[in-house]
N, C-alpha and C positions, 0 to 999 in steps of 0.2 A: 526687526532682524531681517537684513537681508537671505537671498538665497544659500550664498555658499555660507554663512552664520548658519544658518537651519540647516545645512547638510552636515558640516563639521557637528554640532552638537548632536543630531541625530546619531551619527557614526559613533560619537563618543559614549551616548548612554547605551548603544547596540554592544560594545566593547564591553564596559561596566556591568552590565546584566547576564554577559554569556557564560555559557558554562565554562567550567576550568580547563578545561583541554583547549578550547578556543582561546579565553584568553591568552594561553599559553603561545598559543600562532600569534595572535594578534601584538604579541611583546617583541615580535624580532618585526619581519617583512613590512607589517603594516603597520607599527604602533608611529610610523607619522606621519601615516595618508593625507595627502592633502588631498579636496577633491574641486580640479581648476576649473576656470571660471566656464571654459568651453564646453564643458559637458554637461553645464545647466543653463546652455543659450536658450532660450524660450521657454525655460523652466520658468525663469527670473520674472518672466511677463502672466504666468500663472493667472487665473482668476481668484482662487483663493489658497493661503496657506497650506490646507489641508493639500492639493496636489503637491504643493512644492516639498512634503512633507515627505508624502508617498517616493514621488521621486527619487529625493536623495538616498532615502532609508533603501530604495531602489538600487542605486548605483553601489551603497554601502556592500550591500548582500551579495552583488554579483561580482565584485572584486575579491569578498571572503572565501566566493564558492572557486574563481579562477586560482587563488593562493593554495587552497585548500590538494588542488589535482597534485601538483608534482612533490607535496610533503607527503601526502600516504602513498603513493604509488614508491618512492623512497624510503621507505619505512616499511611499507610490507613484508619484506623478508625478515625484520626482526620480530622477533613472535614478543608479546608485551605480557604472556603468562608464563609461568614455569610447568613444564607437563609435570614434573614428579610431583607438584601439588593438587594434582586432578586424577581420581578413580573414575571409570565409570562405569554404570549399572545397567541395569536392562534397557533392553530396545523398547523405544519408543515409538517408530516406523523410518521407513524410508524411502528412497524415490531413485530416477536413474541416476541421481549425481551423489549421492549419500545415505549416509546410516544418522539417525539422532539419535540418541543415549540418553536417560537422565543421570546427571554426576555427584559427586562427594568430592568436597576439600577438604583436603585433610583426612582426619579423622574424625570427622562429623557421622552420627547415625542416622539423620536423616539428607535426605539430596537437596542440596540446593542450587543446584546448575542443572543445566541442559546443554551435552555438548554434541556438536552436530563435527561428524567428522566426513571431509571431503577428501579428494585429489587436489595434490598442491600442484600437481603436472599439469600442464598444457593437453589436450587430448583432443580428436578427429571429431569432428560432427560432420556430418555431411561431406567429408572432404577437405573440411576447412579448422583451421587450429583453431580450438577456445580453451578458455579458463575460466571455468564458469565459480570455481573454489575463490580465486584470488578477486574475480569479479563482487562476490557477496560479500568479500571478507573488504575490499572497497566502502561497497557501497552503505556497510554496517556502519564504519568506521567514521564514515563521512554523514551521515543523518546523526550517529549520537554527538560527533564534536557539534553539531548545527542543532541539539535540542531538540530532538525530534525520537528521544526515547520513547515516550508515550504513545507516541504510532504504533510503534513496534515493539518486538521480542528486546528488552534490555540488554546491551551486549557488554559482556566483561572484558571482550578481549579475546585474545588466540595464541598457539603456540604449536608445534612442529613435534609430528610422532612419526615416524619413520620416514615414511612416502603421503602422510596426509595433512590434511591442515586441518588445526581442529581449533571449531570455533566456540565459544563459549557465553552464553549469554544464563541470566538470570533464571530459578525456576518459577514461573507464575501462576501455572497452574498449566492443565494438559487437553483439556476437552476443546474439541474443533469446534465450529460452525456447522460443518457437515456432519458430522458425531451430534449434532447436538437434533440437527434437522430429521435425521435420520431416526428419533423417536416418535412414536405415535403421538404423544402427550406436545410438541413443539407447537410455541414457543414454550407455551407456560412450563415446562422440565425449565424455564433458565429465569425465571420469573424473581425467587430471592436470590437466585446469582447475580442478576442484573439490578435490582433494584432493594435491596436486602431485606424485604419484606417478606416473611411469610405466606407460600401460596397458600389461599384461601379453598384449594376446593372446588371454585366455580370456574368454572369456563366461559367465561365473559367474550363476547365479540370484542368489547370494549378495552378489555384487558389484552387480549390477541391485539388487535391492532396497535395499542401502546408498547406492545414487545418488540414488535414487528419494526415498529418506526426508529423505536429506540439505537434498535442494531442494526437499523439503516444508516442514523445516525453515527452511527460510530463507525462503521466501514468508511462514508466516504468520507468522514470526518480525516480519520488516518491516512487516508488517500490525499485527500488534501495537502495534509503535511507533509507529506514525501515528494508530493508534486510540486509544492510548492520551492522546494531543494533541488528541482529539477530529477528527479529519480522517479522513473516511470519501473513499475513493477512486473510487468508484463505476466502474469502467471496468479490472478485475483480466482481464488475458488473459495470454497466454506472449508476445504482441509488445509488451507493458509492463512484461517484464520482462530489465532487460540484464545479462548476467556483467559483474563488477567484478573485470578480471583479477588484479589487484595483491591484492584482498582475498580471491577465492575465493568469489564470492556472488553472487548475484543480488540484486541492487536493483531498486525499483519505481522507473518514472519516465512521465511523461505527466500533470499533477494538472491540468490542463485541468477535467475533471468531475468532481473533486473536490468534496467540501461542508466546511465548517467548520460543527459542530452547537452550538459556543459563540455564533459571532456570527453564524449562516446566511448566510456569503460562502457563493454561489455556490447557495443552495436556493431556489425558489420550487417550489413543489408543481405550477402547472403547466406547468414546464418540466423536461420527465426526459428524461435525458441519461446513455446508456449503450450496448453493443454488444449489438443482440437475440443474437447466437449464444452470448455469454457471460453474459447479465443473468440474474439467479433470475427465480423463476417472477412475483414481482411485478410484474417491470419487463415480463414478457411478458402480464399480463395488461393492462398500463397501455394498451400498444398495441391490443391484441386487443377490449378499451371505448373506445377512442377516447379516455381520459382521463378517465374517469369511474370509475372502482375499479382498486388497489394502485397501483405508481408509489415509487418510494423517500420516507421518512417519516422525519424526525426521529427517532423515536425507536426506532427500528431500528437506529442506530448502523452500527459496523461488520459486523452481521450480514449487510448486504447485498452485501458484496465476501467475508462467508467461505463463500457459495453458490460465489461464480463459483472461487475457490480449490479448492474442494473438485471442482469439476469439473474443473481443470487436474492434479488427483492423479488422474481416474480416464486423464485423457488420456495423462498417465504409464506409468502400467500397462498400458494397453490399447492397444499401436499401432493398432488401426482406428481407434480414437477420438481421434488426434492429431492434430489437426487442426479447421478452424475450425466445417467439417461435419458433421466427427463428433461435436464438442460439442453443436452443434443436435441433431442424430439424437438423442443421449445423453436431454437436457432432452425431447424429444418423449415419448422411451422411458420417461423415470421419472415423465411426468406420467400415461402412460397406466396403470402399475401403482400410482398413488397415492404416488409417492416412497418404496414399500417395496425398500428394496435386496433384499432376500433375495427378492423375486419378478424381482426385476429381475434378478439373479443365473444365476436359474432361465433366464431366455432367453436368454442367452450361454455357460453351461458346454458345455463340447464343442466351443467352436467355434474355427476360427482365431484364433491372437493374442490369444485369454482368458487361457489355462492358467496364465500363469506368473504376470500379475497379479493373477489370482483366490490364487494360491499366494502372492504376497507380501503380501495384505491379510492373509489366513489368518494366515500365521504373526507376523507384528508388531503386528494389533489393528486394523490398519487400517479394517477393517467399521464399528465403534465411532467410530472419527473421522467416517470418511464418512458415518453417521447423524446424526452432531452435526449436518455441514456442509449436507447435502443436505435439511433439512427443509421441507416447501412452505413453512409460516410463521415467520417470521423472527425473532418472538419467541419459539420453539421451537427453533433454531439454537444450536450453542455459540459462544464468543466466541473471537477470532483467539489471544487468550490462552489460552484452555485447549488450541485446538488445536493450538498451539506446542508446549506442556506434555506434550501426550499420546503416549503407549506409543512412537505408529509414529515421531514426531517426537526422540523421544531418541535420537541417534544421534550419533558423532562423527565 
């Protein structure tokens, strides 16, 4: 089978296999892509299949994600729920762009939605117009047509209540990361939430570090996936991330300050939008100049949320540093020894509440990760993919 043979049947089973909303794209615009001979010049000379494989499946993706921009951006205004099918209940918290609620359809007694309602208006940041509503309501819309539920908060859809846009996704369950951190007893408090076993009672090193890896694993696991769609999330904390009890995992959810780096929903260079206690050091120096040097960049991708990950792994390990304070401290701490962990290191052995975290980077590789993660410059950082992949993250 030649190249474009392998690219066309690629494209075909990627068509076959997608979700229903996708297929649904893929019926009009694309359903008879061809993919010409020009755009796998040198593919064709490959060493082995497997690249030529990679590739097309390549080309395939980045043509869905380019189709994908101007059908929801044209669609947005039509809201795809009925509001008079949706109550909603108590608050569940909020932030400066909205209120979450958990909700009821219909006449259900118990909730089974979560609906987060925003401004569907345009509004001033800094001087400058955003939409940070129509932005999430994007970038939801575009990771579940692309299968990428499982990362995240499951989205049902949205619908239009006076002046807001309200968005609706699945109820999964409500406990943070940082909710979860924030107990003396962590990790083991998530022990049969994670792994549906019965906590035993003992507080194992052993068992701490397998928790520990595990919801490593699953952050940048999700990270992954979203990056991989091109959707950088820019706003990675433990209160953006909720247990999915049914599934055993943590999802990301909040994509408010989101960017999409295909179509730049939601980037303007002078609007950076992110949490100083969690941001890498860019986003701290954006502030720190008023806007006039780093600040998140295109082409930085996802390296920018695998900063802020990498510090919710040392938050992990370190109960002093669990917490939204001690992140800051942290970022303070490793700007002052130049981001060398192994100096960094050196100021915390001996002390309270190191020992055992310093003991489970040791022995799973972890040091190596957090070097990837923690680097001042971002194109020096590893990618949410490789640190999925690595040592400490393999665990089951």
């Amino acid at each position: 089978m030649d190249a474009v043979e392998t690219a066309s049947s690629l494209w075909q089973t990627y068509a076959a296999t997608a979700v229903e909303p996708v297929k649904q794209v893929l019926a009009g615009p694309l359903a008879d892509l061809s993919i010409e001979e020009p755009l796998l010049t040198g593919i064709a000379a490959a060493p082995s299949a497997a690249l030529i494989a990679r590739a097309a499946l390549f080309v395939a993706k980045a043509a869905l994600e380019i189709l994908l921009v101007p059908v929801l951006q044209a669609t947005a205004a039509t809201p795809s729920l009925k509001s008079q099918q949706y109550t909603r209940g108590r608050r569940l918290g909020s932030g400066a762009y909205g209120a979450v609620f958990e909700g009821y359809k219909g006449d259900e007694d118990e909730p089974s939605v979560v609906i987060k309602e925003t401004s569907a208006k345009a509004e001033l940041v800094d001087g400058k117009v955003a939409n940070f509503g129509l932005a999430e309501l994007f970038m939801n819309r575009k990771l579940s047509l692309c299968g990428q539920g499982g990362a995240m908060a499951r989205f049902r859809g949205h619908y239009y209540y006076g002046g807001d846009l309200c968005l609706v996704y699945q109820r999964e369950g409500e406990l943070t990361l940082a909710a979860a951190m924030g107990a003396r007893d962590f990790p083991f408090n998530l022990e049969e939430a994670l792994t549906g076993r019965e906590a035993d009672g003992e507080y194992s090193l052993q068992t701490r570090a397998a928790l520990v890896r595990k919801i490593a694993k699953q952050v940048f696991g999700a990270l992954a996936s979203v990056h991989g769609w091109s959707v950088v999330h820019r706003d990675v904390k433990g209160a953006n991330l909720v247990l999915a009890e049914r599934e055993r995992r943590f999802k990301l959810v909040d994509f408010g300050a989101a960017v999409d780096t295909v179509s730049r929903t939601n980037y303007d260079s002078r609007i950076q939008v992110f949490d100083p206690e969690f941001g890498p050091p860019e986003a701290d120096l954006w502030k720190k100049t008023n806007g006039d040097a780093g600040g998140f960049v295109i082409g930085a991708g996802g390296r920018f949320d695998v900063f802020s990950a990498g510090l919710l792994v040392m938050q992990m390990c370190f109960p002093p540093l669990a917490n939204g304070i001690g992140a800051k401290k942290l970022k303070t701490a490793l700007e002052r020894v130049g981001y060398d962990l192994r100096a960094w290191r050196e100021t915390v052995e001996g002390k309270a509440g190191y020992e055992d975290g310093i003991a489970i980077l040791d022995k799973h590789g972890g040091w190596a990760l957090l070097e990837g993660c923690l680097r001042e410059e971002p194109g020096k950082r590893i990618s949410s993919a490789a640190a999925a992949s690595s040592g400490f993250c393999r665990v089951f």
